[in-house]
One Martini backbone bead per residue (centre of mass of N, CA, C, O) as a GRO file, in nm:
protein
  117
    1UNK     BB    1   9.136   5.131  11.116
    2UNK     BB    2   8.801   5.232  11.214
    3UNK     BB    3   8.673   5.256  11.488
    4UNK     BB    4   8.468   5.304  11.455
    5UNK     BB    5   8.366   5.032  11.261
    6UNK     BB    6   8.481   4.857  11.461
    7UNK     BB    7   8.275   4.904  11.710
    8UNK     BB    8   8.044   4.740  11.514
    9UNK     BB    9   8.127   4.536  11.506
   10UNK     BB   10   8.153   4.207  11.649
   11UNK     BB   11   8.450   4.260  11.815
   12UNK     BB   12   8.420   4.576  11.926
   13UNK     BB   13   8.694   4.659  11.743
   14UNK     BB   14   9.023   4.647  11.729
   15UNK     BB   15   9.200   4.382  11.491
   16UNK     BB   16   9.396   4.167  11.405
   17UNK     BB   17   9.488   3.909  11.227
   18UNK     BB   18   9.513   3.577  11.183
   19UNK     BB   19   9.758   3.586  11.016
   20UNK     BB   20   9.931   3.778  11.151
   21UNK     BB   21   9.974   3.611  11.366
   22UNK     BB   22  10.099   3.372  11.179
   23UNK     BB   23  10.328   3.559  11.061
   24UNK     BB   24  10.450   3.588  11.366
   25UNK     BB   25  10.547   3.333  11.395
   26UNK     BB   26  10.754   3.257  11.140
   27UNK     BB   27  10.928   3.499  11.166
   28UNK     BB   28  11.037   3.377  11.469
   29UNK     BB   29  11.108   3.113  11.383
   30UNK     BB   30  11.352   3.203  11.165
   31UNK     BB   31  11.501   3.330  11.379
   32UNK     BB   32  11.577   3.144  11.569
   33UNK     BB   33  11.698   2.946  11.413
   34UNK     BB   34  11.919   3.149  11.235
   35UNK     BB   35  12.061   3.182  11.569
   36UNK     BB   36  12.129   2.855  11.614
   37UNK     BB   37  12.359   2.899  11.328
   38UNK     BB   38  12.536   3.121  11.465
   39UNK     BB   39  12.598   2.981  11.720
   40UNK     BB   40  12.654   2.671  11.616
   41UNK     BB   41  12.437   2.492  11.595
   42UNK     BB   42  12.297   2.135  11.505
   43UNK     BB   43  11.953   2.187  11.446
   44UNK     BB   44  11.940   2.279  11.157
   45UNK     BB   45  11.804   2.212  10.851
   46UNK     BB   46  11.770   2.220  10.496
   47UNK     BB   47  11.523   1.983  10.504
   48UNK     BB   48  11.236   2.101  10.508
   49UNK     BB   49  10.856   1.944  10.502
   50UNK     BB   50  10.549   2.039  10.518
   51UNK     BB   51  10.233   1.851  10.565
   52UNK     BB   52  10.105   2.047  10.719
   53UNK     BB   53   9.841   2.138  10.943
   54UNK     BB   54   9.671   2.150  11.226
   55UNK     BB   55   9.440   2.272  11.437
   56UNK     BB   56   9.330   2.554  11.350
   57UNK     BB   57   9.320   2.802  11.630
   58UNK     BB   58   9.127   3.105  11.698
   59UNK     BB   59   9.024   3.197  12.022
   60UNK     BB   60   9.108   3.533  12.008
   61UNK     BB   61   9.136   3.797  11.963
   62UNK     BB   62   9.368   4.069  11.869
   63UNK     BB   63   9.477   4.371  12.044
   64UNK     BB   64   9.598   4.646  12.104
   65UNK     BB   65   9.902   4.591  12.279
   66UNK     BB   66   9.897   4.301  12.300
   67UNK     BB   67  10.098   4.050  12.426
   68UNK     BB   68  10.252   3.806  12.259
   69UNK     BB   69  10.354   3.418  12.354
   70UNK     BB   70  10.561   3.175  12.177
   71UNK     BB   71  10.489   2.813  12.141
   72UNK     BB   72  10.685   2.490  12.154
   73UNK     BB   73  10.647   2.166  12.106
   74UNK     BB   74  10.751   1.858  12.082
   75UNK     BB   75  10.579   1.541  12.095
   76UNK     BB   76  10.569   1.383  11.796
   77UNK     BB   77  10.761   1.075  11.638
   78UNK     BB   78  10.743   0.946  11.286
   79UNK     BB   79  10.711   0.795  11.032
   80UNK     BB   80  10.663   0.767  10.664
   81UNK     BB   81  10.563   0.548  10.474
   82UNK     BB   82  10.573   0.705  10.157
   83UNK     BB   83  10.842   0.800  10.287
   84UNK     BB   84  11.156   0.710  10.459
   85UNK     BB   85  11.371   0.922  10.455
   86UNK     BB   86  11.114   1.032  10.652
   87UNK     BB   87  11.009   1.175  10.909
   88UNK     BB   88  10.785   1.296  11.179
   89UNK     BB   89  10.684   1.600  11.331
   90UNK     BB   90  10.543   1.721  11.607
   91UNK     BB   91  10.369   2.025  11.755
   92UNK     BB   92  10.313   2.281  11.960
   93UNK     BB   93  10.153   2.573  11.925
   94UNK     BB   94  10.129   2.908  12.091
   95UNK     BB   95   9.957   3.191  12.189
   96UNK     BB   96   9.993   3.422  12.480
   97UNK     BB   97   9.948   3.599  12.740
   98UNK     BB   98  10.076   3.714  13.037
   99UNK     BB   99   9.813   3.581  13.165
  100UNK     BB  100   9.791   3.303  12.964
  101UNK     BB  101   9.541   3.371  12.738
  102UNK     BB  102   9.446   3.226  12.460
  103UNK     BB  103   9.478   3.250  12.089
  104UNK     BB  104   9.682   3.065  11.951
  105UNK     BB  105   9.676   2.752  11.760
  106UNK     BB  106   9.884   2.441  11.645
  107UNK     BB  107   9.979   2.172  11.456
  108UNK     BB  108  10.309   2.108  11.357
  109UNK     BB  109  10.419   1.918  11.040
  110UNK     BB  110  10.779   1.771  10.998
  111UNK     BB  111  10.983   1.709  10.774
  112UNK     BB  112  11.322   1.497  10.851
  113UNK     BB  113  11.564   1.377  10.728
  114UNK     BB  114  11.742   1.102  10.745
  115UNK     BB  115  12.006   0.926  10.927
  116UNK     BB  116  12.230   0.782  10.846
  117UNK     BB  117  12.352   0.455  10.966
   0.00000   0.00000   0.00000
């Protein structure tokens, strides 16, 4: 918060936390998901439980100013032989500005039980 100080720094200015960037994409997923409650939708589950997340990296700096653009994006869908209750889900999530270009990116992985049969 101190910009002398910050000018000094190795990223020579002021920038976001990558957590605080991470703690704003979970912020957004949670809004998201119960807005698609309150419309009617029947895609959001209770019963949501995730064996933590991959490839977890930021990119650039987050500087004063930049809108970042997040998505998600399922892409595999699997067994999960521990559990068998529960599928595995995985998603690509990235953070971009209005640019293009990549700040924040990583693979979410969320078991949600299944459906029977």
């Amino acid at each position: 918060i101190d910009k002398d100080a910050a000018a000094r720094s190795p990223y020579g200015g002021i920038i976001a936390s990558g957590w605080h960037t991470a703690a704003v994409w979970m912020k957004l997923m949670i809004a998201y998901r119960r807005a698609q409650v309150t419309a009617g939708a029947e895609v959001t589950q209770a019963n949501y439980v995730s064996p933590g997340v991959r490839d977890l990296r930021w990119h650039r700096p987050v500087r004063p100013g930049t809108t970042l653009i997040y998505t998600n994006v399922s892409f595999a869908k699997r067994d999960w032989p521990t559990r068998p209750q529960f599928g595995l889900v995985e998603g690509k999530n990235e953070a971009r500005d209005e640019a293009g270009d990549l700040y924040y990116s990583f693979i979410n992985r969320v078991l949600i039980a299944r459906k029977p049969e």
